[in-house]
PDB file of the backbone (N, CA, C, O) and the ligand in Angstrom, with CONECT records:
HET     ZN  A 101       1
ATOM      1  N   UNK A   1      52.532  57.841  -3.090  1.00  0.00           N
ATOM      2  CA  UNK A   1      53.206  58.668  -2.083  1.00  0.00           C
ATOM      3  C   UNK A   1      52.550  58.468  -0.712  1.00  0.00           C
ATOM      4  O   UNK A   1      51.385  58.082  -0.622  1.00  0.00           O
ATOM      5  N   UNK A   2      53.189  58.693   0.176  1.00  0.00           N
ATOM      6  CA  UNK A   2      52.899  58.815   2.143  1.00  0.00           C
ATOM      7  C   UNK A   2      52.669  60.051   2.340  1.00  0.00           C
ATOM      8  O   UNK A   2      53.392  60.884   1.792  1.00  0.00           O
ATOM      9  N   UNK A   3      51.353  60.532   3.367  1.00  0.00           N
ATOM     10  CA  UNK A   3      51.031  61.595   3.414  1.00  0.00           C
ATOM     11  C   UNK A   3      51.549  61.921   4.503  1.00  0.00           C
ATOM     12  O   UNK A   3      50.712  61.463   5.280  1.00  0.00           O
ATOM     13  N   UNK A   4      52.423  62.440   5.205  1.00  0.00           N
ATOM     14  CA  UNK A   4      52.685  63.100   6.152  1.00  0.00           C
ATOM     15  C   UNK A   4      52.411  64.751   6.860  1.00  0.00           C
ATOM     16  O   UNK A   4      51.944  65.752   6.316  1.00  0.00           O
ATOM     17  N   UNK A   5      52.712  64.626   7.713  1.00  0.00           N
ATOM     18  CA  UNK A   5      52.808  66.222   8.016  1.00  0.00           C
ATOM     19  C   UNK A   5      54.426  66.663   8.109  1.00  0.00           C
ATOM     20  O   UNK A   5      55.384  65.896   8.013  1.00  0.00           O
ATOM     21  N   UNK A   6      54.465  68.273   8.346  1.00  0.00           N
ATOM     22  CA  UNK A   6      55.655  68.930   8.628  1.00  0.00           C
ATOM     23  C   UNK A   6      55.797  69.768   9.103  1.00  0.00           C
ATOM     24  O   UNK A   6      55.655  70.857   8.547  1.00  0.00           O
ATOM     25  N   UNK A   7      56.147  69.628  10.362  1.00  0.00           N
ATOM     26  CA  UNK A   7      55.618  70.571  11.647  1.00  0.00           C
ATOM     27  C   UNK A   7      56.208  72.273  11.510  1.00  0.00           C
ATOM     28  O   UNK A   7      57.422  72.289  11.713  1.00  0.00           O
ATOM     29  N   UNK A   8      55.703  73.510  11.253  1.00  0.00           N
ATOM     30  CA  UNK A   8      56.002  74.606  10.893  1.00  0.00           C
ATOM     31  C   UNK A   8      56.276  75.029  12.411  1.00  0.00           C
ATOM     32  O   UNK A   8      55.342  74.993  13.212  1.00  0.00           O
ATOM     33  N   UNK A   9      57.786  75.501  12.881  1.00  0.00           N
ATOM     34  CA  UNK A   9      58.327  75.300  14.301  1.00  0.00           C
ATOM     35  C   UNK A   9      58.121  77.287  14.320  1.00  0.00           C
ATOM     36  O   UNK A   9      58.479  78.023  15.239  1.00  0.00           O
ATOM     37  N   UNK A  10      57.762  77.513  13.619  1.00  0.00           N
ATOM     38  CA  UNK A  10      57.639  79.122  13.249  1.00  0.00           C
ATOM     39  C   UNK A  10      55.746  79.290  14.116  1.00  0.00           C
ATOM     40  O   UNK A  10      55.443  79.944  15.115  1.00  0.00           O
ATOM     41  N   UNK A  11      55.090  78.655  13.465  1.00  0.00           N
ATOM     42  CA  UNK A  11      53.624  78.555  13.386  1.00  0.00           C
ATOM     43  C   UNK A  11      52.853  77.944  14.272  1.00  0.00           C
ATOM     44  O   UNK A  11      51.847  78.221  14.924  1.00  0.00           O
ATOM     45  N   UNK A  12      53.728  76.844  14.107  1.00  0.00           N
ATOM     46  CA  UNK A  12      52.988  75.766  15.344  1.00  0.00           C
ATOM     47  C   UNK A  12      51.956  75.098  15.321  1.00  0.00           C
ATOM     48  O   UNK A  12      51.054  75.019  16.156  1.00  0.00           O
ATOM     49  N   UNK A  13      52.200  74.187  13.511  1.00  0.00           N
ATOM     50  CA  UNK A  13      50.948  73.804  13.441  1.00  0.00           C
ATOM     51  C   UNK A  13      51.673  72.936  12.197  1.00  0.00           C
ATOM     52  O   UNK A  13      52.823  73.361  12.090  1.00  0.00           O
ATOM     53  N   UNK A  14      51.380  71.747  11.106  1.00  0.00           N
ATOM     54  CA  UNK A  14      51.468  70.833  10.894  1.00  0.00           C
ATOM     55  C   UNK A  14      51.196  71.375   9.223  1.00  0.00           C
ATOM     56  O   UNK A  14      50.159  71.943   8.880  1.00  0.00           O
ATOM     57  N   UNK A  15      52.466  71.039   8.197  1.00  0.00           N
ATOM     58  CA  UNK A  15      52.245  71.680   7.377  1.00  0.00           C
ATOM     59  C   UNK A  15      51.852  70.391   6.404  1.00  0.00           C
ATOM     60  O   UNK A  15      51.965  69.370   7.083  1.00  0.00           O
ATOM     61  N   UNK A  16      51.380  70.049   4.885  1.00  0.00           N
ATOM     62  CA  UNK A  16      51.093  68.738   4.508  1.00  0.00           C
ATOM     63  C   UNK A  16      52.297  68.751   4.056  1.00  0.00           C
ATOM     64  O   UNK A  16      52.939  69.760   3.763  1.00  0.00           O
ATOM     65  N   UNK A  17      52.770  67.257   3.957  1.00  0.00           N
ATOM     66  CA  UNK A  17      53.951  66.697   3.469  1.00  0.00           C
ATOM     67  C   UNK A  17      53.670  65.361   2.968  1.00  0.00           C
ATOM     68  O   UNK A  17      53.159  64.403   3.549  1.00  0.00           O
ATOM     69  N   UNK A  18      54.287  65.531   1.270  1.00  0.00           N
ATOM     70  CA  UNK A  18      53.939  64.073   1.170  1.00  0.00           C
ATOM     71  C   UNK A  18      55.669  63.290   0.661  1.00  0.00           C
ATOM     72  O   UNK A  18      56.385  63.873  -0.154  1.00  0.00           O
ATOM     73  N   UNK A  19      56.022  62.146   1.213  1.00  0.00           N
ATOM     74  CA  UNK A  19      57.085  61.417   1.068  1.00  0.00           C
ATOM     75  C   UNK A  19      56.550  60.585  -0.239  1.00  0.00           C
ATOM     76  O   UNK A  19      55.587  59.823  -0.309  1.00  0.00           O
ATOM     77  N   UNK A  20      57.454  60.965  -1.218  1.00  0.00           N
ATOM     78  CA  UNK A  20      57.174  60.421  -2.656  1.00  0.00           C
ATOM     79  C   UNK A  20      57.496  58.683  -2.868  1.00  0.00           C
ATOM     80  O   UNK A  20      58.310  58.015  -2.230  1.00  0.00           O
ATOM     81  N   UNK A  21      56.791  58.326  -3.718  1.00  0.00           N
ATOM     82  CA  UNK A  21      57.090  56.668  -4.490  1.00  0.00           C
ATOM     83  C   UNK A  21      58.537  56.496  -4.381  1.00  0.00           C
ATOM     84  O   UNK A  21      59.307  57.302  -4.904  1.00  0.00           O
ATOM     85  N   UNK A  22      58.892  55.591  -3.796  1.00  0.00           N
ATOM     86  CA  UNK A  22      60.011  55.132  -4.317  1.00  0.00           C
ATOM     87  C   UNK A  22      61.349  55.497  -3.263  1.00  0.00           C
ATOM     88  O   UNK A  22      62.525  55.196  -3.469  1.00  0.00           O
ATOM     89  N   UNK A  23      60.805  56.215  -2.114  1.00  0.00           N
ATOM     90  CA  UNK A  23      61.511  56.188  -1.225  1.00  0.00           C
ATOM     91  C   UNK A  23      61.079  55.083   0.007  1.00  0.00           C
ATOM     92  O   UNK A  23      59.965  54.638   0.283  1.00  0.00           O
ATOM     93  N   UNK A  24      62.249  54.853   0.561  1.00  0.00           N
ATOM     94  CA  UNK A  24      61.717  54.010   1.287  1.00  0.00           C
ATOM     95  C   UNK A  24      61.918  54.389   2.832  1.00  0.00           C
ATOM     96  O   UNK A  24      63.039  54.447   3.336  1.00  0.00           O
ATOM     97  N   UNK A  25      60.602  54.672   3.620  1.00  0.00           N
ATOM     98  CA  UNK A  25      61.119  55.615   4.883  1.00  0.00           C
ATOM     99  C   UNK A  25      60.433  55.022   6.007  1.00  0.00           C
ATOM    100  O   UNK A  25      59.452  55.665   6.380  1.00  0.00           O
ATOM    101  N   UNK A  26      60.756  53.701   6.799  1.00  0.00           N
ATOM    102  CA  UNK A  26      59.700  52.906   7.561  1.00  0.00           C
ATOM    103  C   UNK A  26      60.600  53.745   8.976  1.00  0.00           C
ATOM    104  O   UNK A  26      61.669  54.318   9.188  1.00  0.00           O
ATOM    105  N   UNK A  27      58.816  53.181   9.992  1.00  0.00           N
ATOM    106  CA  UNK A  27      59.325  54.110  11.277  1.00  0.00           C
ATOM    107  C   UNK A  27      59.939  53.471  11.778  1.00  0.00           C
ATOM    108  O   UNK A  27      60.989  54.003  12.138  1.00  0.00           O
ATOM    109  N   UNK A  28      59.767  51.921  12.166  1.00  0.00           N
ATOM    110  CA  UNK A  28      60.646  51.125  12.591  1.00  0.00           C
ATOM    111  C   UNK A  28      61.240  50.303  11.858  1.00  0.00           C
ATOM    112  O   UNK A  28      60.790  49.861  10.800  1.00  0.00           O
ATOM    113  N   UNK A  29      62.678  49.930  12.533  1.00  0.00           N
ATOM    114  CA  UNK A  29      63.123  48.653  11.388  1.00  0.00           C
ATOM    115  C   UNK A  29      63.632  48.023  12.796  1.00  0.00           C
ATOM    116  O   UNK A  29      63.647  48.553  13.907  1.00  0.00           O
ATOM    117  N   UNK A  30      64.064  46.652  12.376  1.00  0.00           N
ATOM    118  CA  UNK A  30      65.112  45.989  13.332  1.00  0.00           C
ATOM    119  C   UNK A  30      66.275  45.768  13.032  1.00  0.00           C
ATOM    120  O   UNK A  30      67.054  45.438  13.926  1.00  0.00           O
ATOM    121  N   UNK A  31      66.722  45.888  11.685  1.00  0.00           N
ATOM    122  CA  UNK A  31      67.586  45.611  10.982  1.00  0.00           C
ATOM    123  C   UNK A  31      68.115  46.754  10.870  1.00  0.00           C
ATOM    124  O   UNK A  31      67.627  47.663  10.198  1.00  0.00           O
ATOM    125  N   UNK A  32      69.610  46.855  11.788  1.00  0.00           N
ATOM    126  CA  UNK A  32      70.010  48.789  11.438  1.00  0.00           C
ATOM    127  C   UNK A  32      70.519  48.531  10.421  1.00  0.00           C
ATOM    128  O   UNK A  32      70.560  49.659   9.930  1.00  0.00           O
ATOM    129  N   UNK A  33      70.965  47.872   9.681  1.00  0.00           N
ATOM    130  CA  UNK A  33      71.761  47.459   8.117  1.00  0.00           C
ATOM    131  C   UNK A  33      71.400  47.564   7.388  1.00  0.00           C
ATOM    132  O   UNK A  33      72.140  47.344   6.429  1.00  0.00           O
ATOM    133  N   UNK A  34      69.696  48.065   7.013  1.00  0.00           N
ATOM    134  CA  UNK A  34      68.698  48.040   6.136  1.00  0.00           C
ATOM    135  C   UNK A  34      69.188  49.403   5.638  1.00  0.00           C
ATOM    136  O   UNK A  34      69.240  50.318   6.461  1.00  0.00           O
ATOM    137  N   UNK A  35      69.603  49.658   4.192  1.00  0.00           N
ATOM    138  CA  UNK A  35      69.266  51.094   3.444  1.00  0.00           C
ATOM    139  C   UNK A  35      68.101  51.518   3.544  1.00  0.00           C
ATOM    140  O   UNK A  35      67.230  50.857   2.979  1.00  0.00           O
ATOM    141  N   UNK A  36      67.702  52.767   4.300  1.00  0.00           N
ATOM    142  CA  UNK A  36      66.188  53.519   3.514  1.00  0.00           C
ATOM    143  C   UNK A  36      66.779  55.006   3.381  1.00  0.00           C
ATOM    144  O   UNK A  36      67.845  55.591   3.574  1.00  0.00           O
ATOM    145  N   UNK A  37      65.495  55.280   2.947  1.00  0.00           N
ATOM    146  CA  UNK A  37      65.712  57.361   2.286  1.00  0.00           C
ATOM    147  C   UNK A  37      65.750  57.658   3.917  1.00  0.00           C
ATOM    148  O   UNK A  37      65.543  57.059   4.973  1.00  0.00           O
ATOM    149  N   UNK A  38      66.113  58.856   3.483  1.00  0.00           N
ATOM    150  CA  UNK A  38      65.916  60.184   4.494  1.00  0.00           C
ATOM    151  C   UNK A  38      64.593  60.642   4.191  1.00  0.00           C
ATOM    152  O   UNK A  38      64.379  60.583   2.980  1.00  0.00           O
ATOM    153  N   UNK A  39      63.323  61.217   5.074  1.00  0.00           N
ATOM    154  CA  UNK A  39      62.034  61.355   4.554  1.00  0.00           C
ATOM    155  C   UNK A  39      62.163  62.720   4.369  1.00  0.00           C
ATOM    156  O   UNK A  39      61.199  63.331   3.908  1.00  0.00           O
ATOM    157  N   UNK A  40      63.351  63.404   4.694  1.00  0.00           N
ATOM    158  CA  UNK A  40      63.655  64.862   4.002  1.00  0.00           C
ATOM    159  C   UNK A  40      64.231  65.500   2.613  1.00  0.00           C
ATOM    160  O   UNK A  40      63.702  66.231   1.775  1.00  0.00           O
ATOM    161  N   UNK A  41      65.365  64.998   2.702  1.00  0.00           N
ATOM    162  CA  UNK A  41      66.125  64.969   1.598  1.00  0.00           C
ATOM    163  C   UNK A  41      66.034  63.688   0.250  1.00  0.00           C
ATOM    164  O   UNK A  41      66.310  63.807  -0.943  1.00  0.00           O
ATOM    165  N   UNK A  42      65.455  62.301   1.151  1.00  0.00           N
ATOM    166  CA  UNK A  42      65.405  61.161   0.098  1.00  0.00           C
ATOM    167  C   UNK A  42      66.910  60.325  -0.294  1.00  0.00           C
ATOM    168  O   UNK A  42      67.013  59.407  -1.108  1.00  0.00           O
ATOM    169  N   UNK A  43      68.195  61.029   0.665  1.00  0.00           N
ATOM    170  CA  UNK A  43      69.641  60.250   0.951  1.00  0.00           C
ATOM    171  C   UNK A  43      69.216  58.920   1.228  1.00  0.00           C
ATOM    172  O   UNK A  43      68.166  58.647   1.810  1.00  0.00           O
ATOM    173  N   UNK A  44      70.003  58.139   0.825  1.00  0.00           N
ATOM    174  CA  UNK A  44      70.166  56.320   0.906  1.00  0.00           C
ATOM    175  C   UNK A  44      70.862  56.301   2.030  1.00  0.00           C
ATOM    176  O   UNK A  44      71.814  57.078   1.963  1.00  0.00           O
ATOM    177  N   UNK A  45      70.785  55.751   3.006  1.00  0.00           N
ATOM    178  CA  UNK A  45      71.706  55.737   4.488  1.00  0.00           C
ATOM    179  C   UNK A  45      71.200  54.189   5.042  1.00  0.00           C
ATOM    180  O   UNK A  45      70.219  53.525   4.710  1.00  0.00           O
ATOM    181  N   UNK A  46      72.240  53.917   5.982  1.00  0.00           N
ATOM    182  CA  UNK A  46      71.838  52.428   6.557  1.00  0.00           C
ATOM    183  C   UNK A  46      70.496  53.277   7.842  1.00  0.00           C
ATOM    184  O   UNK A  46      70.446  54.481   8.095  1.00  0.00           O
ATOM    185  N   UNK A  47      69.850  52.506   8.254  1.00  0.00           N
ATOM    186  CA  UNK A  47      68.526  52.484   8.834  1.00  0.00           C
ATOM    187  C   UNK A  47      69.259  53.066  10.445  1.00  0.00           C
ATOM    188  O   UNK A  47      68.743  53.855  11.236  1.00  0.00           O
ATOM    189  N   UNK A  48      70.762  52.284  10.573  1.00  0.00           N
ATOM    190  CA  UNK A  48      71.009  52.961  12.013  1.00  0.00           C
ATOM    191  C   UNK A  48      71.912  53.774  12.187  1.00  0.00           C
ATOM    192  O   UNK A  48      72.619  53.834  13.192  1.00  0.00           O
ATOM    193  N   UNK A  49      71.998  54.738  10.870  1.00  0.00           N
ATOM    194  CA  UNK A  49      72.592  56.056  10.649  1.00  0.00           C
ATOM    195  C   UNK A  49      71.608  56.818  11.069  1.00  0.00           C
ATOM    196  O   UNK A  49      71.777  57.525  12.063  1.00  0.00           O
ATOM    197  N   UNK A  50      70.693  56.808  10.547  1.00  0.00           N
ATOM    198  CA  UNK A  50      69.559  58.020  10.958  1.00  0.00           C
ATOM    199  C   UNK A  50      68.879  58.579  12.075  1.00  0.00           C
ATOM    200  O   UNK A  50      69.077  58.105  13.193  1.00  0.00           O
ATOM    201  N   UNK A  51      68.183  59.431  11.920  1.00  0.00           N
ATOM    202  CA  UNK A  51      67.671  60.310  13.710  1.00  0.00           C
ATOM    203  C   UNK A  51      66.380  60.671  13.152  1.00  0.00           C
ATOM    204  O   UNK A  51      66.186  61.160  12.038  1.00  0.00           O
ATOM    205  N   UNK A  52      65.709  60.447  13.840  1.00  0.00           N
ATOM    206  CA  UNK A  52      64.383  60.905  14.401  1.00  0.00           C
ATOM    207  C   UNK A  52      64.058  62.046  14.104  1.00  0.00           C
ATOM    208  O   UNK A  52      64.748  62.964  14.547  1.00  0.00           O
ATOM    209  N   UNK A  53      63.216  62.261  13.491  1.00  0.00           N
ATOM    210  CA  UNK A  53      62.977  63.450  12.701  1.00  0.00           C
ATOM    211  C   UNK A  53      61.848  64.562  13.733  1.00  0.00           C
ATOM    212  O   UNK A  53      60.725  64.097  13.930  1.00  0.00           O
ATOM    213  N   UNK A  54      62.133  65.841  14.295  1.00  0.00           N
ATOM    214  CA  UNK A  54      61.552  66.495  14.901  1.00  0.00           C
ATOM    215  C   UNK A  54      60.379  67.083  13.692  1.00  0.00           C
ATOM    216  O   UNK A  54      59.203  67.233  14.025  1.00  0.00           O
ATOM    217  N   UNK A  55      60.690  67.283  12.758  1.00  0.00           N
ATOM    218  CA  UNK A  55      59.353  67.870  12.361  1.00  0.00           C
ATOM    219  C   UNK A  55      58.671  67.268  11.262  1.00  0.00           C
ATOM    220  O   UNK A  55      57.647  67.832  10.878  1.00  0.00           O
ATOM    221  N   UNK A  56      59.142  65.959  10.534  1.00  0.00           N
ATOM    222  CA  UNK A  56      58.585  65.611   9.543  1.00  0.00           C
ATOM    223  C   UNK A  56      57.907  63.734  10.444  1.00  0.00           C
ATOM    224  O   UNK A  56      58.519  62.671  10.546  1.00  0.00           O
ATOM    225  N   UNK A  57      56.480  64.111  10.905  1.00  0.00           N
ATOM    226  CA  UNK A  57      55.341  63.160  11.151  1.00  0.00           C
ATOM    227  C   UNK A  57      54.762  62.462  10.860  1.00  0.00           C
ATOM    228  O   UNK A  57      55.477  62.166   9.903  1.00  0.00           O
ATOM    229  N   UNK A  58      53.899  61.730  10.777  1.00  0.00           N
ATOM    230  CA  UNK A  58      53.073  60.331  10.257  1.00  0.00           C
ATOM    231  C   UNK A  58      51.661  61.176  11.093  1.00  0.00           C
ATOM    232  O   UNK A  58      51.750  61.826  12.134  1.00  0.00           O
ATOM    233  N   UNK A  59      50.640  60.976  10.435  1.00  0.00           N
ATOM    234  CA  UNK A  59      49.539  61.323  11.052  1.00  0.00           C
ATOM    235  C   UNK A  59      49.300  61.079  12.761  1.00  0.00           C
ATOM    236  O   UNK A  59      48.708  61.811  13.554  1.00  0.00           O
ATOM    237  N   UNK A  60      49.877  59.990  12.960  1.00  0.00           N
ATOM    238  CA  UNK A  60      49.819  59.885  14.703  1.00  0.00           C
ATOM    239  C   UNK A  60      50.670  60.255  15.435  1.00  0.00           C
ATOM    240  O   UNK A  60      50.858  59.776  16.553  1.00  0.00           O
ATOM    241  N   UNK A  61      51.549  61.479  14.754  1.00  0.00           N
ATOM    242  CA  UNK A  61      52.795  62.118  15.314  1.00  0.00           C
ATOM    243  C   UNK A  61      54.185  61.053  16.079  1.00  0.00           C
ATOM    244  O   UNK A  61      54.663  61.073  17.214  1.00  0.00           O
ATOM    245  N   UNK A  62      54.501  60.197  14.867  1.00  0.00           N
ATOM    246  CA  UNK A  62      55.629  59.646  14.981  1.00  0.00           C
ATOM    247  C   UNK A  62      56.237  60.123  14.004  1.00  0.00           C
ATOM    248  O   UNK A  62      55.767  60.367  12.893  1.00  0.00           O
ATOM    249  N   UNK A  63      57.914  60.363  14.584  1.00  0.00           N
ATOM    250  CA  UNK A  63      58.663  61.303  13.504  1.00  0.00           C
ATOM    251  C   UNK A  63      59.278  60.058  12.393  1.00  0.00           C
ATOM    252  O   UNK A  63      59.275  58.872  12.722  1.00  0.00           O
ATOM    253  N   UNK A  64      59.696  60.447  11.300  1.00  0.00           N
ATOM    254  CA  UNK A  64      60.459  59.508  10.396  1.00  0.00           C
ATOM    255  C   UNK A  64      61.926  60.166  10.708  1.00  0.00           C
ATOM    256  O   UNK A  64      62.439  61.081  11.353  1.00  0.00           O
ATOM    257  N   UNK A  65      62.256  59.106   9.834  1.00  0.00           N
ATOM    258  CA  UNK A  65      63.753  59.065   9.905  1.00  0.00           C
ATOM    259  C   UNK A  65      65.036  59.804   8.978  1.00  0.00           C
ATOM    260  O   UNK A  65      65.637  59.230   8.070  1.00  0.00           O
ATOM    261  N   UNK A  66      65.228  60.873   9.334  1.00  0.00           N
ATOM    262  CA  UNK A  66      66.385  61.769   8.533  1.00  0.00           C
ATOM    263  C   UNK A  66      67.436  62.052   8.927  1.00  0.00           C
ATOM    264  O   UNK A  66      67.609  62.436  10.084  1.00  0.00           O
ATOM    265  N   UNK A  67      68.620  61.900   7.848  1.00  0.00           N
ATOM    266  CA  UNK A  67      70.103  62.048   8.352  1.00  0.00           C
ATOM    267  C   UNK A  67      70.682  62.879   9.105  1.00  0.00           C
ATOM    268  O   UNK A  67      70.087  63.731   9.764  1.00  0.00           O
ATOM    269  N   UNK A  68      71.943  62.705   9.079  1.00  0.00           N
ATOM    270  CA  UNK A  68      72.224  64.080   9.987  1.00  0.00           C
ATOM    271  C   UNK A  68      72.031  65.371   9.550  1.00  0.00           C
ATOM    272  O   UNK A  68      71.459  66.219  10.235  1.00  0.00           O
ATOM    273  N   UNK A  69      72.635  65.642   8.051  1.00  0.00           N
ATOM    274  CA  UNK A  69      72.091  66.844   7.824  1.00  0.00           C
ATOM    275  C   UNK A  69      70.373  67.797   7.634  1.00  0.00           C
ATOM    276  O   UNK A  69      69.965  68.947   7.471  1.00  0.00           O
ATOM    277  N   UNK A  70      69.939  66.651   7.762  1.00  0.00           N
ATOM    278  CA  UNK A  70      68.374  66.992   8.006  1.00  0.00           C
ATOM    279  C   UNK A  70      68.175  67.275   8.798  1.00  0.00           C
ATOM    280  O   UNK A  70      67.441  68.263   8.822  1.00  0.00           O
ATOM    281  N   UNK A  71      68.719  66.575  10.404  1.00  0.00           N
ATOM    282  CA  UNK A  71      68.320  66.824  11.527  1.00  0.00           C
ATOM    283  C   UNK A  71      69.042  67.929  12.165  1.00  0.00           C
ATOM    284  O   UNK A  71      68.632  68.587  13.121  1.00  0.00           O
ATOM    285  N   UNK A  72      70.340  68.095  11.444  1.00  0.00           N
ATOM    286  CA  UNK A  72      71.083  69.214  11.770  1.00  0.00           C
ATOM    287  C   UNK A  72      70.334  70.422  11.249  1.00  0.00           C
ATOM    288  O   UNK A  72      70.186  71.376  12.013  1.00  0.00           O
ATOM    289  N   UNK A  73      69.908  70.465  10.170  1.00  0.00           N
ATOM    290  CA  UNK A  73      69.056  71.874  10.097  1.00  0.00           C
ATOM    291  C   UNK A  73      67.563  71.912  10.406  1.00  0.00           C
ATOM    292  O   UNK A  73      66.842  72.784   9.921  1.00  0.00           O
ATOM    293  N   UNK A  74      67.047  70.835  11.321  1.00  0.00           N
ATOM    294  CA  UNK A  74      66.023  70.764  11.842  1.00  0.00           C
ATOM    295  C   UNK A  74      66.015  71.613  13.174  1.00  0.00           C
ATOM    296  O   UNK A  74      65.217  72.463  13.569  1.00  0.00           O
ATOM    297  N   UNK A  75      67.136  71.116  13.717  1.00  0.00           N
ATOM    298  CA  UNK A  75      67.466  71.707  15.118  1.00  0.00           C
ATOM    299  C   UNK A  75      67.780  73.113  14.854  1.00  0.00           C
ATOM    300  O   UNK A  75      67.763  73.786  15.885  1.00  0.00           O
ATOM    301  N   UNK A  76      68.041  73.717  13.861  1.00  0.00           N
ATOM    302  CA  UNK A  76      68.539  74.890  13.924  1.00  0.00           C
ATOM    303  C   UNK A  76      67.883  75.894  13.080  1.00  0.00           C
ATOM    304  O   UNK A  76      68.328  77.004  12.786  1.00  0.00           O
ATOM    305  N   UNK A  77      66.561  75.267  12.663  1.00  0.00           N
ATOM    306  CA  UNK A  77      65.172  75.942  12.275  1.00  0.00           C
ATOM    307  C   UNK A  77      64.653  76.161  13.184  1.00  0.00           C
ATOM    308  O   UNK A  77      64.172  77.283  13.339  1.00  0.00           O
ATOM    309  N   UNK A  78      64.510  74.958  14.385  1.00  0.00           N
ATOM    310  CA  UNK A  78      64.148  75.241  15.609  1.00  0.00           C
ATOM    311  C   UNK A  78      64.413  76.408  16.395  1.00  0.00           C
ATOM    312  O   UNK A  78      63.623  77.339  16.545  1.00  0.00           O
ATOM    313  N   UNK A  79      65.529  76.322  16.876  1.00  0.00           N
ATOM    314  CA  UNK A  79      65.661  77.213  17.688  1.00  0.00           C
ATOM    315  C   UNK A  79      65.876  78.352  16.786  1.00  0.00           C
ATOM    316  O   UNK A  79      65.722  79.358  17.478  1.00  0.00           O
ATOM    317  N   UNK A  80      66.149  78.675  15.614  1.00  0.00           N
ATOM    318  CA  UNK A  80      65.330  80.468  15.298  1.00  0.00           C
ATOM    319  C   UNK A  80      64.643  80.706  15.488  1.00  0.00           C
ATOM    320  O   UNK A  80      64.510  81.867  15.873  1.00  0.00           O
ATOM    321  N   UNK A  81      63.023  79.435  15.365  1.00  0.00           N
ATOM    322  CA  UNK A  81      62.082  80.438  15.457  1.00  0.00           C
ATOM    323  C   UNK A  81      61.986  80.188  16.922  1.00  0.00           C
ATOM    324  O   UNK A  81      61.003  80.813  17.321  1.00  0.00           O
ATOM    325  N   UNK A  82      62.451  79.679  17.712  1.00  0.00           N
ATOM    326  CA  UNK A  82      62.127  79.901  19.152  1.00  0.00           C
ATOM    327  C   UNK A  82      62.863  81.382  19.494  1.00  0.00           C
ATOM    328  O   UNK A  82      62.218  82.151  20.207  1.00  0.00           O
ATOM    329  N   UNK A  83      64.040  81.761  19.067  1.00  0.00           N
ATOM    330  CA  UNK A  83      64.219  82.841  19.274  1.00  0.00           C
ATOM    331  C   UNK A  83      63.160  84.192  18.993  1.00  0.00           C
ATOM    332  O   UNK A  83      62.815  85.017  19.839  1.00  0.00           O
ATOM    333  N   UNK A  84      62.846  84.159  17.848  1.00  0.00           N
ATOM    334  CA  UNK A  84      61.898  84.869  17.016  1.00  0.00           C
ATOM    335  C   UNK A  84      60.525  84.841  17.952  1.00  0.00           C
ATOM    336  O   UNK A  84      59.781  85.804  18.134  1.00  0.00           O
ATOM    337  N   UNK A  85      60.365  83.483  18.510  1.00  0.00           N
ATOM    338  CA  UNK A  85      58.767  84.009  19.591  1.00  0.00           C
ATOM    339  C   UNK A  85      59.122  84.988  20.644  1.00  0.00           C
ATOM    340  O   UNK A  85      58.450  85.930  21.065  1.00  0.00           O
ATOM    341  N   UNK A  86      60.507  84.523  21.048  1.00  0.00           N
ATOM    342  CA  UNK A  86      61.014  85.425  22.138  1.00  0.00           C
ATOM    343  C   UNK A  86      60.803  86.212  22.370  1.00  0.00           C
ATOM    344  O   UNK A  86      60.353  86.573  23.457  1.00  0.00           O
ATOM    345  N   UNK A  87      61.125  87.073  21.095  1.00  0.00           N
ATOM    346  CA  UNK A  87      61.130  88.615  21.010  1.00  0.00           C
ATOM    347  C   UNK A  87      60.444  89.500  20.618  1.00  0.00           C
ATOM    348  O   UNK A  87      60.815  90.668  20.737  1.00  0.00           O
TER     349      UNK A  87
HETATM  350 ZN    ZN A 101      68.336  64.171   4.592  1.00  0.00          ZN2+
END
């Protein structure tokens, strides 16, 4: 497995995350045609389907790569708890 982090948007601080065997979740590719996982969910998607993952990191804080619905409820974990500091 890849040890990652997973940024707690509540907390504000880097939770452990590990991306299991057998997925395949590189930060860069050149090849958008390449299948890899989602480093969230573990979905099979071509390499230039995917988005940039706001909270799931590589130790030197580069995000991996998760689909839309990952990133769709990334963004919208987000801004709850930004609401939630708000108030
Ligand atoms: Zn996903």
């Amino acid at each position: 497995m890849t040890r990652a982090g997973k940024w707690d948007f509540a907390k504000h601080e880097y939770r452990p995350y590990e991306i299991p065997d057998g997925w395949y979740c590189p930060l860069v590719l050149y090849d958008m045609g390449t299948i890899v996982n989602c480093a969230s969910c573990g979905k099979d998607l071509p390499f230039g389907d995917t988005y940039t993952s706001r909270q799931i990191h590589n130790p030197f804080g580069f995000g991996y790569m998760v689909c839309e619905a990952c990133m769709t409820k990334e963004r919208m974990d987000e801004s709850k708890a930004q609401k939630e500091n708000a108030t």
